[in-house]
N, C-alpha and C positions, 0 to 999 in steps of 0.2 A: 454421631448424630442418631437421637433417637428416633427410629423410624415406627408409628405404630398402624396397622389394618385395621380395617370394622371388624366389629364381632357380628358373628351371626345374628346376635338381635339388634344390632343398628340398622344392616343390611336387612332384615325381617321389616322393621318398622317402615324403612325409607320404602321399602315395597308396598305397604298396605298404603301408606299417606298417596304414594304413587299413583297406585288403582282406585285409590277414593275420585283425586282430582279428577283423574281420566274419565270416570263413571261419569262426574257430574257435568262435562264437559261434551259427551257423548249423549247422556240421559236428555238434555235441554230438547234439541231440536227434535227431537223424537217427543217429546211430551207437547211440545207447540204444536206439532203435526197433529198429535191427538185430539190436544182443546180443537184445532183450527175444526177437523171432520166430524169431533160431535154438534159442534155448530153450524154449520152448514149442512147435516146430517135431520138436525132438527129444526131448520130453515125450511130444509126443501120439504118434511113431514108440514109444515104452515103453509108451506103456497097448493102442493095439495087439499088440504084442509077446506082452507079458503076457496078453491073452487067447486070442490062436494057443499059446501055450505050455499056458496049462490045458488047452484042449481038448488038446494033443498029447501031454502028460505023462500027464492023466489024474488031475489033483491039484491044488492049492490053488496060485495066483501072486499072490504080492503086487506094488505097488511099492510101497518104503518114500520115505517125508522125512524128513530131517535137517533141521527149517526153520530152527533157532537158527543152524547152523552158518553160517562166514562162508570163503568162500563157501557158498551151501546145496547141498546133495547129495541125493541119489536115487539107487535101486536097483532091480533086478530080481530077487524072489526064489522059488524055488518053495519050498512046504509038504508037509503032511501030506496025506493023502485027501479025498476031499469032506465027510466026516462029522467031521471036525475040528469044534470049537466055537468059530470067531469071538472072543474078548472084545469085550466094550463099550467104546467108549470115551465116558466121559464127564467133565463142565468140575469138576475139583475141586479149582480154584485158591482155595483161603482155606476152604477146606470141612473139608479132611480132618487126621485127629491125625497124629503122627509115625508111631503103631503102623498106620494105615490104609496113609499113604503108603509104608512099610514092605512092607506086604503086597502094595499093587499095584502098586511098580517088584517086587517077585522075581515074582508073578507075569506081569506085561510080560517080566521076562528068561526065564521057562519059554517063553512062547509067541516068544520070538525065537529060540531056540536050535531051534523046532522047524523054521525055512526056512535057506535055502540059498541062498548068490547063484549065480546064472545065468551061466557063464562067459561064455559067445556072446557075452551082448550086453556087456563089460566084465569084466575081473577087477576093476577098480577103480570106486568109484561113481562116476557120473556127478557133474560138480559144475557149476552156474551159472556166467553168467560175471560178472566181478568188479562189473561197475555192474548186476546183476538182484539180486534176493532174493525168497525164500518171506514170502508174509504172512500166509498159511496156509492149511489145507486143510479138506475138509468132505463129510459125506454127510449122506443124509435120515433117519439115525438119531440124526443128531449134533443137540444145541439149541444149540450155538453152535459158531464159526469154531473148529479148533485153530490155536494161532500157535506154542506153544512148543512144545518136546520131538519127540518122535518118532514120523509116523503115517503109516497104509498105507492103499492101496484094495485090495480084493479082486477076484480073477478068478477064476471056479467051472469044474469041465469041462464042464456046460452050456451053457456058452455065455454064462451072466450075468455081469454083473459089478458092482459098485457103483456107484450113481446118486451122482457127488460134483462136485465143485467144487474145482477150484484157483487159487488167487491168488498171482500174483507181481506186483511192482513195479520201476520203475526211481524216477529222481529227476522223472520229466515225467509219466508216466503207472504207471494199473493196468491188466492184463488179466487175464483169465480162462477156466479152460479148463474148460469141463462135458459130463462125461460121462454117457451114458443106461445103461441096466441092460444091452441086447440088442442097443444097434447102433454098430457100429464108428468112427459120428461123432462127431466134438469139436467142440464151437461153442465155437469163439474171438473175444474182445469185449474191447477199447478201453476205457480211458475217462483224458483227459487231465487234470492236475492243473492248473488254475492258481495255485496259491500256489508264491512265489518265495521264501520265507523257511523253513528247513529245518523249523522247530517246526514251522510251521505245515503243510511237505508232511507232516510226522509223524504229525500230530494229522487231516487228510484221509487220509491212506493207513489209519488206524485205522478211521474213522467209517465210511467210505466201504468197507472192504474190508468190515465187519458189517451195514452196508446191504443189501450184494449178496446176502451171504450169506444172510439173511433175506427178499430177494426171491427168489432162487433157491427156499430153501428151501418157501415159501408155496404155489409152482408160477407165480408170477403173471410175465406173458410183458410184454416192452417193445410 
């Protein structure tokens, strides 16, 4: 029976193919990590922003989200004076008649026509990068996470600004970035996924993003 061994260069080769796979396999979540902190990096440089600009304007800054959109986007915009009236936003997914929903996209479109994007920081919006996405966002007026449509934080000339919560995702992990009403810090937080099968990251990145959101919201600290 002929028996034959590899030669040094099959045994070379199966080596290189080896540490390629391994690279790329190793490389991924470390490169998500990266997209995820330059964006939330350059998140938190906008909600800053936006509250130097209230106070400097003398008027209402929002940032808006686009969270549906693919890539997700975001904006820097100023408004009206400080006596403007805020709308609500509240969860009226399966709630509301055609004539309601009717009514509160025209008025969402009055109250967007009254801001203005901010040239300085962008003529164009800012957009995520292609492996991050919006999971959605939140304040302590809100009873639950928004994930679809269109929503803003508030920056007053005061000096306040809205107490919220944002949540983005890659395919490894969630983070999130919360903001307080008066002070210029962002506390930025981790949290890794271990489900390897995509339903299932789907179905954790949901649970998991209305977890936080509800521990945030409660006040109650890790």
């Amino acid at each position: 029976m002929n028996q034959r061994g590899f030669t040094l260069l099959e045994i070379l080769v199966a080596l290189v193919l080896a540490s390629f796979v391994l690279a790329i396999v190793i490389s991924e979540p470390f490169s998500q990590r990266k997209s995820l902190e330059e964006d939330l990096a350059q998140i938190e440089r906008g909600l800053r922003y936006m509250s130097d600009e209230s106070a400097l304007k003398n008027t209402i800054v929002r940032m808006k989200f686009f969270i549906e959109k693919e890539p997700g986007e975001w904006a820097i915009e100023y408004g009206p004076s400080e006596n403007f009236v805020i709308p609500s936003k509240e969860d009226v997914s399966g709630t509301e008649t055609s004539e309601e929903e009717e009514a509160r996209l025209k008025k969402e479109k009055e109250t967007n026509m009254k801001f203005n994007k901010i040239a300085d920081f962008g003529e164009s919006n800012q957009e995520l990068k292609t492996n991050v996405k919006f999971v959605g966002i939140g304040t302590r007026l809100m009873g639950k996470l928004q994930k679809k449509g269109e929503g803003a934080i508030y920056a007053f000339p005061g000096g306040e600004k809205d107490e919220a919560i944002i949540v983005l995702a890659t395919d490894e992990e969630i983070a999130t970035l919360e903001t307080s009403a008066f002070s210029s810090n962002v506390k930025r937080t981790f949290y890794l996924l271990s489900e390897r099968k995509e339903d299932e990251k789907e179905a954790k990145i949901e649970s998991l993003s209305e977890e936080l959101f509800l521990k945030w919201q409660s006040g109650k600290k890790d």
